[in-house]
C-alpha positions as CSV (number, residue, x, y, z in Angstrom):
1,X,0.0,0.0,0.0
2,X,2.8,2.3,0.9
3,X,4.0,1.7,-3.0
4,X,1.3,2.6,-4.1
5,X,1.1,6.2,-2.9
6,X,4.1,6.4,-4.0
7,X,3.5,5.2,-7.7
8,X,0.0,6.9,-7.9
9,X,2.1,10.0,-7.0
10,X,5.0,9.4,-9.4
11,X,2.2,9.7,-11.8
12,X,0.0,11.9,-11.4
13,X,3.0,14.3,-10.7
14,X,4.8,13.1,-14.0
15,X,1.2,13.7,-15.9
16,X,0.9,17.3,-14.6
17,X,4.3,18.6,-15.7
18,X,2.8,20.2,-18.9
19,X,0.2,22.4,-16.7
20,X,2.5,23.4,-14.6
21,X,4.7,24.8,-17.4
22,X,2.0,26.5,-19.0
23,X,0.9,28.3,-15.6
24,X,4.1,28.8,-14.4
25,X,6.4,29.4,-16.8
26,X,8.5,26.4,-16.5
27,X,11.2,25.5,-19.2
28,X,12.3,21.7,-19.2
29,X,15.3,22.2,-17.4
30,X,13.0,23.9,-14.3
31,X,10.5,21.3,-14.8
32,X,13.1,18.4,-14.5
33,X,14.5,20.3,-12.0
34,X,11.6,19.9,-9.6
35,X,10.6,16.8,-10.0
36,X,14.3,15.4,-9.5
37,X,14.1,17.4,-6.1
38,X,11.7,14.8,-5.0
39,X,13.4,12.4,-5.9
40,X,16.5,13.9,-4.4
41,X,14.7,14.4,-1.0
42,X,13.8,10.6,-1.3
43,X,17.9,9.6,-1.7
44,X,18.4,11.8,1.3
45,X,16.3,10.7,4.0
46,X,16.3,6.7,3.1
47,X,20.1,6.9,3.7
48,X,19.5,8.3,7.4
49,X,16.6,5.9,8.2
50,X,17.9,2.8,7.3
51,X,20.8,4.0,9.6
52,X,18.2,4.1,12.7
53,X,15.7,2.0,11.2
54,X,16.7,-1.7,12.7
55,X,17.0,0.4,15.9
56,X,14.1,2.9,16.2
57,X,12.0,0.3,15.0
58,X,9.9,-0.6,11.5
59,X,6.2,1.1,12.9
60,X,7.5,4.2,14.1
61,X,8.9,5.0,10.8
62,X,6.2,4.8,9.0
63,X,4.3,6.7,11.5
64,X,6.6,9.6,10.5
65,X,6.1,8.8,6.6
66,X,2.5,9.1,7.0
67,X,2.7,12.5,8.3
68,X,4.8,13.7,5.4
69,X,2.7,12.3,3.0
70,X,-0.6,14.2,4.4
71,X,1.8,17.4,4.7
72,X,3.1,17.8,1.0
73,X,0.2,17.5,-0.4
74,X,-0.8,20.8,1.5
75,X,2.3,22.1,0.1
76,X,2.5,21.2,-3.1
77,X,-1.1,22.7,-3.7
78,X,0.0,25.9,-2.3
79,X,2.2,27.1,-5.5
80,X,-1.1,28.6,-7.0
81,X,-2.2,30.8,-4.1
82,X,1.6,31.6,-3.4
83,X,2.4,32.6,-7.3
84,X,-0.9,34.6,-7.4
85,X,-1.4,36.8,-10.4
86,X,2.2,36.2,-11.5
87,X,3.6,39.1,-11.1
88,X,5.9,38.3,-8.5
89,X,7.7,35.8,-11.1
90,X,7.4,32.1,-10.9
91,X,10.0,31.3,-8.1
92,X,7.5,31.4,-5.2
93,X,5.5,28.7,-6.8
94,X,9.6,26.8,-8.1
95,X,9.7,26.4,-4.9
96,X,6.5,25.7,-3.3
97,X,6.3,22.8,-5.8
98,X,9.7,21.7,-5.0
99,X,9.5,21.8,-1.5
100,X,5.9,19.3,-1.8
101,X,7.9,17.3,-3.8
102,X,10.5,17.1,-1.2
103,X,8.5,16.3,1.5
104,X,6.4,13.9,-0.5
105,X,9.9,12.2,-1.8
106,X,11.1,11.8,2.1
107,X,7.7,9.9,3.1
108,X,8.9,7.3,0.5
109,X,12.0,7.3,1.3
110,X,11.1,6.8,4.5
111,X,9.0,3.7,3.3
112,X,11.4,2.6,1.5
113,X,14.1,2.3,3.9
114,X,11.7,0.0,6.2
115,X,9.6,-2.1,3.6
116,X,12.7,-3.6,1.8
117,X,14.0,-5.0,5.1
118,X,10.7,-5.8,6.6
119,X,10.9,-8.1,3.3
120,X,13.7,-9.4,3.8
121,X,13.4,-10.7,7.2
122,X,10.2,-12.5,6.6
123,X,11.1,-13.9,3.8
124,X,14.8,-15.3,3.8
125,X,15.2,-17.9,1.3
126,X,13.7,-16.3,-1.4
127,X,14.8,-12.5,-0.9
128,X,14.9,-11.7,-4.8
129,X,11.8,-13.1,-5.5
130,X,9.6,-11.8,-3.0
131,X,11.3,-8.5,-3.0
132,X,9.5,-7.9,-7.2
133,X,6.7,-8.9,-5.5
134,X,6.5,-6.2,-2.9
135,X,7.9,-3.6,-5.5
136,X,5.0,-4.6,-7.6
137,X,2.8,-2.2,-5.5
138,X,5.0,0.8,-7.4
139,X,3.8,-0.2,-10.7
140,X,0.2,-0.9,-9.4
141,X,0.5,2.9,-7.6
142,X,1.4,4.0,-11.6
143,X,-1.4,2.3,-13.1
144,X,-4.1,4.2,-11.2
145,X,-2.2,6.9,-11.4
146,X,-1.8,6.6,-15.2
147,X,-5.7,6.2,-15.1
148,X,-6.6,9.1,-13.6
149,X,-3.8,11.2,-15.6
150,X,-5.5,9.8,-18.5
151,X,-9.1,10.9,-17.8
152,X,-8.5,14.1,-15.8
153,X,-5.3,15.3,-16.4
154,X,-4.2,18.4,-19.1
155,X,-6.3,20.1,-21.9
156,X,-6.1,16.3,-23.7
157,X,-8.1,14.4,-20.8
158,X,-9.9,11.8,-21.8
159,X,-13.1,12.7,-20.0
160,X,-12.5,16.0,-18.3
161,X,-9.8,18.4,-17.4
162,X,-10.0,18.3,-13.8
163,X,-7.2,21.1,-12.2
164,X,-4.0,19.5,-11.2
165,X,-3.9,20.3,-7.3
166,X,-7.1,18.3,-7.2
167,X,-5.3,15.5,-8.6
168,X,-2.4,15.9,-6.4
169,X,-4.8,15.5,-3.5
170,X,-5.9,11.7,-4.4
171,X,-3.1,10.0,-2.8
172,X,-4.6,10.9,0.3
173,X,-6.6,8.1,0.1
174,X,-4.4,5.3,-0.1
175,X,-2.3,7.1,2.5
176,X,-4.6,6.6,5.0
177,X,-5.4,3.5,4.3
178,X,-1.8,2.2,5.3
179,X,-2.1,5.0,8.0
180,X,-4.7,2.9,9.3
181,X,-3.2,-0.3,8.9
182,X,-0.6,0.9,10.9
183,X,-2.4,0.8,14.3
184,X,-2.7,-3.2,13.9
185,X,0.7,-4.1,12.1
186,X,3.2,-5.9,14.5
187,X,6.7,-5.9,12.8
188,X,9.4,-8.7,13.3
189,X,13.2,-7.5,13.9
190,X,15.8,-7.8,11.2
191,X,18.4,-10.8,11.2
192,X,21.0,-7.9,11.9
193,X,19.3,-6.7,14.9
194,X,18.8,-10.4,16.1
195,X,22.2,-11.3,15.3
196,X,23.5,-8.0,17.2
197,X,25.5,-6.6,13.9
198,X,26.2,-3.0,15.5
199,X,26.1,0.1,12.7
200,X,29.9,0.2,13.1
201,X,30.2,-4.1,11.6
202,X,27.2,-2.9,9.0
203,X,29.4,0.2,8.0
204,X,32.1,-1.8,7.7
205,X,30.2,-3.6,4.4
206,X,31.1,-0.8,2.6
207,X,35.0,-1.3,2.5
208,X,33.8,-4.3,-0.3
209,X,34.7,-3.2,-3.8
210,X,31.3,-5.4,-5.1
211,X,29.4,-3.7,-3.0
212,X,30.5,0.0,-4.4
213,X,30.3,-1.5,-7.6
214,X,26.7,-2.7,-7.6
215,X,26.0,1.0,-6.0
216,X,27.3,2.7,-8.9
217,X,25.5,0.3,-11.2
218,X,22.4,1.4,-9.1
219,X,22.8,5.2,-9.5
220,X,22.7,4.0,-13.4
221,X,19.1,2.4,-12.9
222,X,17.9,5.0,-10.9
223,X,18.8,7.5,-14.0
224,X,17.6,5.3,-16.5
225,X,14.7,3.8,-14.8
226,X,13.0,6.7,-12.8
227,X,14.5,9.5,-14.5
228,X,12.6,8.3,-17.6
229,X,9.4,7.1,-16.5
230,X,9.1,10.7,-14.8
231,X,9.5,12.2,-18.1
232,X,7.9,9.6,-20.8
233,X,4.9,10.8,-20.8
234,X,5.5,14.1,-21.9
235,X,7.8,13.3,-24.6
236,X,5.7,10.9,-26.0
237,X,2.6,13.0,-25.4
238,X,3.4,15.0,-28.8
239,X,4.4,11.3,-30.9
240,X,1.0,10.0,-30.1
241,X,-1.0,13.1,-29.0
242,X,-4.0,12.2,-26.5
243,X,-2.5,8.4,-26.2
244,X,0.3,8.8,-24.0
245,X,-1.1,7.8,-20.7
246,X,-2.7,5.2,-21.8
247,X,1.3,4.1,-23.2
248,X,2.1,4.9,-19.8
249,X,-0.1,2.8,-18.1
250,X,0.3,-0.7,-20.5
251,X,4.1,-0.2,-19.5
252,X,3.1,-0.6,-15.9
253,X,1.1,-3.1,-16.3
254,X,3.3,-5.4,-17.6
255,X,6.0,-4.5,-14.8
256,X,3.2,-5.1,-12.3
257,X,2.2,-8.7,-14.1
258,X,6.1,-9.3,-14.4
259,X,7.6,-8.8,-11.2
260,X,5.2,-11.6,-10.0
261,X,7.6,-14.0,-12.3
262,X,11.2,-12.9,-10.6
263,X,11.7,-16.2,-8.8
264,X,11.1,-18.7,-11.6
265,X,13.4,-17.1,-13.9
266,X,16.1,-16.2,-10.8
267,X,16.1,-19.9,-10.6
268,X,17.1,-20.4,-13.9
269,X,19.5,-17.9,-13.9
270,X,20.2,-16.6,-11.3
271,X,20.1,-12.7,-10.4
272,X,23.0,-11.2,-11.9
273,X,21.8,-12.9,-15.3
274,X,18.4,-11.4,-15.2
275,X,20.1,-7.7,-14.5
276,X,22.8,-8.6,-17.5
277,X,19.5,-9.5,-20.0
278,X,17.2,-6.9,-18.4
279,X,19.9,-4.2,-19.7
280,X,20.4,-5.0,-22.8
281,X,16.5,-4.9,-23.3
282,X,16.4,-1.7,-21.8
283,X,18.7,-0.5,-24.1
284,X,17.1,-1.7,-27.3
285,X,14.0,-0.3,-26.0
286,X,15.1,3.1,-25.4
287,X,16.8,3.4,-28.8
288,X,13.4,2.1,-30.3
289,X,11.3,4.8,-28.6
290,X,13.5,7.0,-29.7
291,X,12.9,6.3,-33.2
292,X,9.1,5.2,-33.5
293,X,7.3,7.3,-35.4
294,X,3.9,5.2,-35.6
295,X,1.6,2.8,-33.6
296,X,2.3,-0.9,-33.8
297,X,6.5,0.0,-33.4
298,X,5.7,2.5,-30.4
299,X,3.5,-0.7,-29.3
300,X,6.4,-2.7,-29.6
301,X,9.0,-0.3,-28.4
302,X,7.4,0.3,-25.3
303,X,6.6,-3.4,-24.9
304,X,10.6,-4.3,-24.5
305,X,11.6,-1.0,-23.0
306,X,9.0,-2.1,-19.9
307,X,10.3,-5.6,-20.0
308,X,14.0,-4.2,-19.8
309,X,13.0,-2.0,-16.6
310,X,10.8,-4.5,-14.5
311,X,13.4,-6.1,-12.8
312,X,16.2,-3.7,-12.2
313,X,15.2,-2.4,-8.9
314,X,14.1,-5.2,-6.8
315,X,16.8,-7.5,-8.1
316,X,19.0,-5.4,-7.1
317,X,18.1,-5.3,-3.4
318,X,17.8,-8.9,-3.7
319,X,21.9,-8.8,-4.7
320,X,22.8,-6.6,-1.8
321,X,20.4,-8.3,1.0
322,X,22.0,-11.8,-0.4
323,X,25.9,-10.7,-0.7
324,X,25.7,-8.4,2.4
325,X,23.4,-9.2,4.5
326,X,25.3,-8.2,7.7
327,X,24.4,-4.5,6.0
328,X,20.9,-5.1,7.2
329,X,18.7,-2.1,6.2
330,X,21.6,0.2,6.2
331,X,23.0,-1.4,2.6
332,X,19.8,-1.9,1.4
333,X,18.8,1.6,2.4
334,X,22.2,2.9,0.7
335,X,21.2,1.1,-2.9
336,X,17.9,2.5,-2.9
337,X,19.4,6.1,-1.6
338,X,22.2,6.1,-4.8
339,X,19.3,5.2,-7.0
340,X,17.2,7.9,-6.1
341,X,19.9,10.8,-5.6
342,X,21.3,9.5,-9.2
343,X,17.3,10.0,-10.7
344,X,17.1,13.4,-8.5
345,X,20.2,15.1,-9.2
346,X,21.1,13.7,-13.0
347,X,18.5,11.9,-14.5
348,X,15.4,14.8,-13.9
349,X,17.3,17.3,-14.8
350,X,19.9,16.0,-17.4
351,X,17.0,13.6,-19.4
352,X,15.3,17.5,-19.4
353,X,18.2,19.0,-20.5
354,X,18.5,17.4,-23.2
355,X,15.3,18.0,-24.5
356,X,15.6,21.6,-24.4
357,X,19.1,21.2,-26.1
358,X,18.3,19.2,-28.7
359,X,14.5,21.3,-29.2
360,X,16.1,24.8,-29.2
361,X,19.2,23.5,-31.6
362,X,16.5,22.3,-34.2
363,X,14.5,25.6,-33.9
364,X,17.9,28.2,-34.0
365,X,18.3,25.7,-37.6
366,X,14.9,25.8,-38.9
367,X,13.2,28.6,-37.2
368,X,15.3,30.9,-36.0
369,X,13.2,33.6,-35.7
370,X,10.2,31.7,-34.1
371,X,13.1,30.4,-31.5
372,X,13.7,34.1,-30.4
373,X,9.7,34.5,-29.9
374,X,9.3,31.7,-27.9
375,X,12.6,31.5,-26.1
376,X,12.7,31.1,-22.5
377,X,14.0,35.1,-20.2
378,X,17.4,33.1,-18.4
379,X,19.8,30.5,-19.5
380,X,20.3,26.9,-18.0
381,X,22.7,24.7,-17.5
382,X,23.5,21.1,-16.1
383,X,26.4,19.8,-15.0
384,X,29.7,20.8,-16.8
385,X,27.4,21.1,-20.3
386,X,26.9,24.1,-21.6
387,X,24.3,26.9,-20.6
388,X,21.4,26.6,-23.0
389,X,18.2,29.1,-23.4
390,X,15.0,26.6,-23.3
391,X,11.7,27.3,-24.5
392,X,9.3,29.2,-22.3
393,X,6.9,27.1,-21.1
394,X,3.9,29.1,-20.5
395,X,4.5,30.7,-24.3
396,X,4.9,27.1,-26.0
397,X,2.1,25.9,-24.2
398,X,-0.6,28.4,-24.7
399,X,0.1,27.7,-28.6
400,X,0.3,23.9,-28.1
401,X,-2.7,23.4,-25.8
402,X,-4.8,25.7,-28.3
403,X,-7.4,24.4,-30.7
404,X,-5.9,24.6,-34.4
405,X,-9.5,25.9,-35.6
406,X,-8.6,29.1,-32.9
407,X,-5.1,30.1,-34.5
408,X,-4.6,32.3,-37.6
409,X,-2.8,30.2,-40.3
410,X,0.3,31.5,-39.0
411,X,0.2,30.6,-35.7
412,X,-0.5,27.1,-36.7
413,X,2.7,27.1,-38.6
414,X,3.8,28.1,-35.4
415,X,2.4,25.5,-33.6
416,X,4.0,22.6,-36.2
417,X,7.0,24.0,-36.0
418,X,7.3,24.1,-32.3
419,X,5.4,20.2,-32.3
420,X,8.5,19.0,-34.3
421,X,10.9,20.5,-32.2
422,X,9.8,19.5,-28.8
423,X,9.0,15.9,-30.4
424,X,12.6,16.0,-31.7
425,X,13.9,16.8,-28.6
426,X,12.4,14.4,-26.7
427,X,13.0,11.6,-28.8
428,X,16.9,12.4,-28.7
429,X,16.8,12.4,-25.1
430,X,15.4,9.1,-25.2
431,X,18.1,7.6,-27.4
432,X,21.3,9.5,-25.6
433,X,19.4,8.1,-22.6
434,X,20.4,4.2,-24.3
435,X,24.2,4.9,-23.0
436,X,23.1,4.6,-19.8
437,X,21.9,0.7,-19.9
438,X,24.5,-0.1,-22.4
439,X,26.6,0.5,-19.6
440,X,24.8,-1.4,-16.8
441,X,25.1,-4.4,-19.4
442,X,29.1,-4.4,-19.5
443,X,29.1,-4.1,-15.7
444,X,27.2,-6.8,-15.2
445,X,28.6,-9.4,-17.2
446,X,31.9,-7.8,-15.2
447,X,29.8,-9.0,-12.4
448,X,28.9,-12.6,-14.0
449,X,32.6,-13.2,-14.9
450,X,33.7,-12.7,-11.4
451,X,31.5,-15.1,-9.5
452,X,32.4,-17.2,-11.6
453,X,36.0,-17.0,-11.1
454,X,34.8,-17.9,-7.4
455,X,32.8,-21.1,-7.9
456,X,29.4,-19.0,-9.3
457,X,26.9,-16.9,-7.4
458,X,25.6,-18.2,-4.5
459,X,23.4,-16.2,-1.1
460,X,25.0,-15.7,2.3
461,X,23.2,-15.8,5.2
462,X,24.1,-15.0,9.0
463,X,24.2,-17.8,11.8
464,X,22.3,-16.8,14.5
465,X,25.1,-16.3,17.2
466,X,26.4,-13.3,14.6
467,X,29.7,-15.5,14.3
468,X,30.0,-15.5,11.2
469,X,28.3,-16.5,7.7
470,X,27.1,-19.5,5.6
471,X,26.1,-19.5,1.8
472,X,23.2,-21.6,0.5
């Protein structure tokens, strides 16, 4: 349940992105920006509780997420009131929306930090398996989400436009339903804790060169993974205008119907093969929606891109919680904190980036003079890249969300024009974006090979005394 307001979140907040640009004033970059604070804030805070969490205790924890959850929203909502008539500029609202986001990013993390442990412990001889099953709530979370985005969300909606702080608001529900739960839930103590593994023996996992290795590969997922889904929909909004969401939501449903299959295939396998094949498909399916241009190869595109993605994340706790499981939550809480500070900090921003890099280079070569109308006030940059002038949000999108039977002949020329661009841009995002799994894939067959070398990939477990460990 606690997935699922986060995934119903995820989306909702990923499906509003073009409203907030158009009443804001928003470029990419901003846009990105704010929604990789979230995710930045979620990095943050899963580090420090899984430091306490087999200490303070599993219920207490998510007493505190609750809290956040109900309080962001009340944040988040206040941008409009805050920005006003505007003509204070838009960084009271930048950062009323960023500072929701935050908050609603450190409830999950929060979650997170105490669910994939919780797993763990009740669940030890089949931690990669059951550990899809949990994160199978996230896709679940993005598939009502993606349904209410779909019917209510932007000038496209399916049934009616319904204004965006309303939709932020829904994830209420679900949050006090596990709010609720909470008052009956009596939590077991983490093999760690039993064992009496003090933070000092559980920092000391860390020293192990696999370890930091399968943490960098993570900060990899996190960008390719979440830093994606929070910007597919918009990019592929103007490739299949109106039918985006509903892209969105067939993507989650088969991560939701194929996390459910982890532990046959893990079997058959083993882990570190199902990461190695899960890249490569990721990679083929970036590249491919990145170059569809029509309905049965988007189809098909997004059907291996979702494939490739389903089983990054939870097999990779499953790696950690197997190889180091003297960590406890505190190594499982680091994998999930690098993914989420590596989706916050560079995929956001940088997958936005590049959008407005790629969008304003084909306008300054086809349309120069329509670039210098709609060009954003201030410059943006990421990173060591270079500082880049975006498109203004609010002036694209009063052209784009307009009627073509309301605009002069012109401004629809306008209008294709600035269509092309944006798809353009988006679409080359997606494909610079492939680098990124191409990677994972060389790192872990790095990761296959060296097993190997020691007699093949097997789990570790701790005795019960804490003396030491055993593999099975």
């Amino acid at each position: 349940m606690t997935l699922i307001v986060a995934g119903i979140g995820f989306a909702i907040r990923g499906a509003i992105l073009g409203d907030l640009g158009t009443q804001f004033g928003f470029t990419k970059t901003d846009l990105g920006t704010i929604t990789g604070g979230g995710l930045v804030g979620f990095g943050l805070v899963i580090l420090l509780a899984s430091a306490i969490a087999d200490r303070v205790g599993y219920g207490k924890l998510l007493a505190v997420a609750f809290g956040l959850h109900i309080a962001s929203v009340i944040v988040t909502i206040s941008a409009t009131p805050i920005y006003g008539d505007g003509s204070g500029g838009n960084a009271n609202a930048y950062w009323a929306l960023y500072i929701g986001m935050f908050m609603f990013a450190i409830g999950n993390g929060i979650v997170e930090a105490v669910i994939n442990p919780l797993t763990a412990t009740l669940y030890p001889e089949e931690r990669t398996h059951y550990l899809n099953v949990l994160h199978a709530g996230w896709p679940a979370g993005l598939i009502i989400g993606g349904v209410l985005a779909f019917a209510f969300a932007s000038s496209d909606a399916a049934l009616a436009q319904v204004r965006w702080e309303i939709l932020i608001g829904l994830y209420i529900i679900p949050t006090l339903i596990y709010g609720t739960m909470l008052y009956r839930a009596h939590f077991p103590v983490s093999d760690a804790a039993v064992a009496g593994v003090s933070v000092k023996s559980m920092l000391k996992e860390f020293a192990a060169p696999v370890l930091l290795f399968l943490l960098l590969l993570h900060a990899m997922v996190g960008y390719v993974e979440l830093g994606t889904d929070s910007w597919i929909v918009n990019i592929m909004q103007n490739v299949i205008q109106g039918q985006a969401f509903l892209l969105f939501i067939y993507t989650s449903a088969l991560m939701f119907v194929l996390r459910f299959f982890a532990g046959p295939i893990v079997h058959r396998i083993n882990p570190l093969g199902l990461l190695f094949a899960s890249s490569m498909v990721a990679t083929a399916g970036l590249l491919m929606l990145g170059s569809s241009a029509t309905g049965i190869t988007i189809i098909v595109a997004a059907t291996v891109y979702g494939a490739g993605k389903t089983f990054f994340w939870p097999t990779m706790l499953g790696v950690v919680s197997e190889q180091f499981p003297r960590g406890g939550a505190l190594t499982l809480g680091a994998v999930g904190g690098i993914g989420m500070l590596s989706a916050g900090l560079l995929g956001g921003p940088g997958i936005g980036y590049k959008q407005d890099y790629f969008a304003t280079q084909y306008l300054q070569e086809q349309h120069p003079a329509l670039y210098e109308v709609y060009k954003a006030p201030s410059e943006r940059g990421f990173l060591m890249f270079p500082r880049i002038t975006g498109l203004d949000g609010a002036k694209t999108g009063a052209i784009l969300e307009a009627s073509s039977g309301s605009l002069t002949t012109v401004e629809n020329e306008y209008k294709g024009a600035l269509i092309r661009a944006s798809t353009h841009g988006g679409q080359m995002a997606l494909k610079w974006t492939a680098l990124v799994p191409l990677m994972m894939t060389l790192g872990f067959l790095g990761l296959i090979v060296y097993f190997r070398s020691r007699g093949g990939y097997s789990a570790v477990s701790i005795n019960n005394d804490g003396s030491g460990l055993s593999t099975r």
